[in-house]
C-alpha positions in Angstrom: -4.6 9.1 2.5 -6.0 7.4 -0.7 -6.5 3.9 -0.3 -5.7 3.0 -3.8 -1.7 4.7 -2.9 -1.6 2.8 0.9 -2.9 -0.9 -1.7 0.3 -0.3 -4.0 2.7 0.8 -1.3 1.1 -2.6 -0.1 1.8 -4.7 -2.8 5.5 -3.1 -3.6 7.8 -6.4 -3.4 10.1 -4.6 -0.6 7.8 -2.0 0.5 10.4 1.1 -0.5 9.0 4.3 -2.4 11.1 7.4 -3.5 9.0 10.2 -4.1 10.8 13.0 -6.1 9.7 16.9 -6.3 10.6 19.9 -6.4 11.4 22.3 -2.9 8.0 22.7 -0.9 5.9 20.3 -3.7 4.7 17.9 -0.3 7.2 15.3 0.1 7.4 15.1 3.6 3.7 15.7 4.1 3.2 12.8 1.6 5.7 11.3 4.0 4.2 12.0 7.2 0.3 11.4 5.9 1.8 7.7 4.6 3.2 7.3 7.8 0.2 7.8 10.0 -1.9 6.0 7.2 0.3 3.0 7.4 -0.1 3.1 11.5 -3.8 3.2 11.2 -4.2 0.8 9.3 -1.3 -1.6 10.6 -1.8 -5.6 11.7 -0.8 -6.5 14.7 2.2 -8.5 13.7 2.9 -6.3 10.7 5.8 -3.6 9.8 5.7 -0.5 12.5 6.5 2.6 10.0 8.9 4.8 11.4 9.4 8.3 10.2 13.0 9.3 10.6 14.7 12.8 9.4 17.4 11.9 6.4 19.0 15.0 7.7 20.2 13.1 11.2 21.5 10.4 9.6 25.4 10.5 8.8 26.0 8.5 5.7 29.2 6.7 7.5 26.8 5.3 9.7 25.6 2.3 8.6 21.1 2.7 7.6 20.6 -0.5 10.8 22.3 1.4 13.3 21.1 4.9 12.3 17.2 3.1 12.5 18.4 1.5 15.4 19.6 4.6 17.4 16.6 6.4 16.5 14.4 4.3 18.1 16.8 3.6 21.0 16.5 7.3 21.8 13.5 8.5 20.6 11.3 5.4 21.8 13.2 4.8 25.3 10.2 4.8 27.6 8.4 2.9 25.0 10.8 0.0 24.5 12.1 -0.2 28.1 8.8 -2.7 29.2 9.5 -5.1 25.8 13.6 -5.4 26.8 15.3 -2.6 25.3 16.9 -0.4 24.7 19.8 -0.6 27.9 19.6 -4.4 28.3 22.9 -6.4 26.1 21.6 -7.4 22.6 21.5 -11.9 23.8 19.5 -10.7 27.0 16.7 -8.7 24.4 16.9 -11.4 21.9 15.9 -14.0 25.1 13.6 -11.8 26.5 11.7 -12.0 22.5 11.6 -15.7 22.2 9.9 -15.7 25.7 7.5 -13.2 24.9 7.6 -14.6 21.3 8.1 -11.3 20.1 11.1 -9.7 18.2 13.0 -7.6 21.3 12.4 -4.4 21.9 9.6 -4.2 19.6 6.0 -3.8 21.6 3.7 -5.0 18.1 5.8 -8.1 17.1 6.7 -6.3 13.7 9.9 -5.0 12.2 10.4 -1.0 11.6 9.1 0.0 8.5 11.4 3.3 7.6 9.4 6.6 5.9 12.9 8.8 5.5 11.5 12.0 4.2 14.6 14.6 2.7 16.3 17.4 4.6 13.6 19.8 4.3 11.3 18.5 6.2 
């Protein structure tokens, strides 16, 4: 991935990029390379980029929860150690002070969304 793209995504106030193309122009490669760039390169307390499939998520379900499900079931074996996901929302929340960590998240960042379109 360019360094000069992974600087501006960087500097964008709230960190959100549409990219628009035709059918089969790269988009969710762009996606997926920005994605693993961003993990690369991540600090230790910084946002953990999370690429999610826009064509799982039902728009009646609110973008949190769909985030949140994903990594409930996709990350399970991951989060389980940290306090989550299973364990009621105060208990996690405790668990993250103690830790001083946010719950259920191993690196001490929030989820940073990359929500390539349905063709991926």
């Amino acid at each position: 991935m360019n360094e000069e793209i992974l600087t501006a995504f960087r500097c964008l106030r709230h960190r959100q990029l549409m990219v628009l193309g035709a059918p089969g122009s790269g988009k969710s490669g762009f996606a997926l390379l920005l994605t693993l760039a961003l993990l690369g390169t991540r600090e230790a307390a910084g946002p953990v980029p999370l690429l999610l499939a826009i064509s799982e998520w039902d728009p009646n379900e609110p973008v949190t929860a769909y985030v949140s499900r994903r990594l409930a079931e996709d990350y399970a074996a991951v989060l389980s150690p940290h306090g989550g996901p299973g364990l009621p929302q105060r208990n996690r929340a405790h668990q993250g002070r103690r830790r001083g960590t946010r719950a259920g998240d191993p690196g001490g960042g929030d989820p940073l969304p990359v929500v390539p379109g349905d063709d991926m």
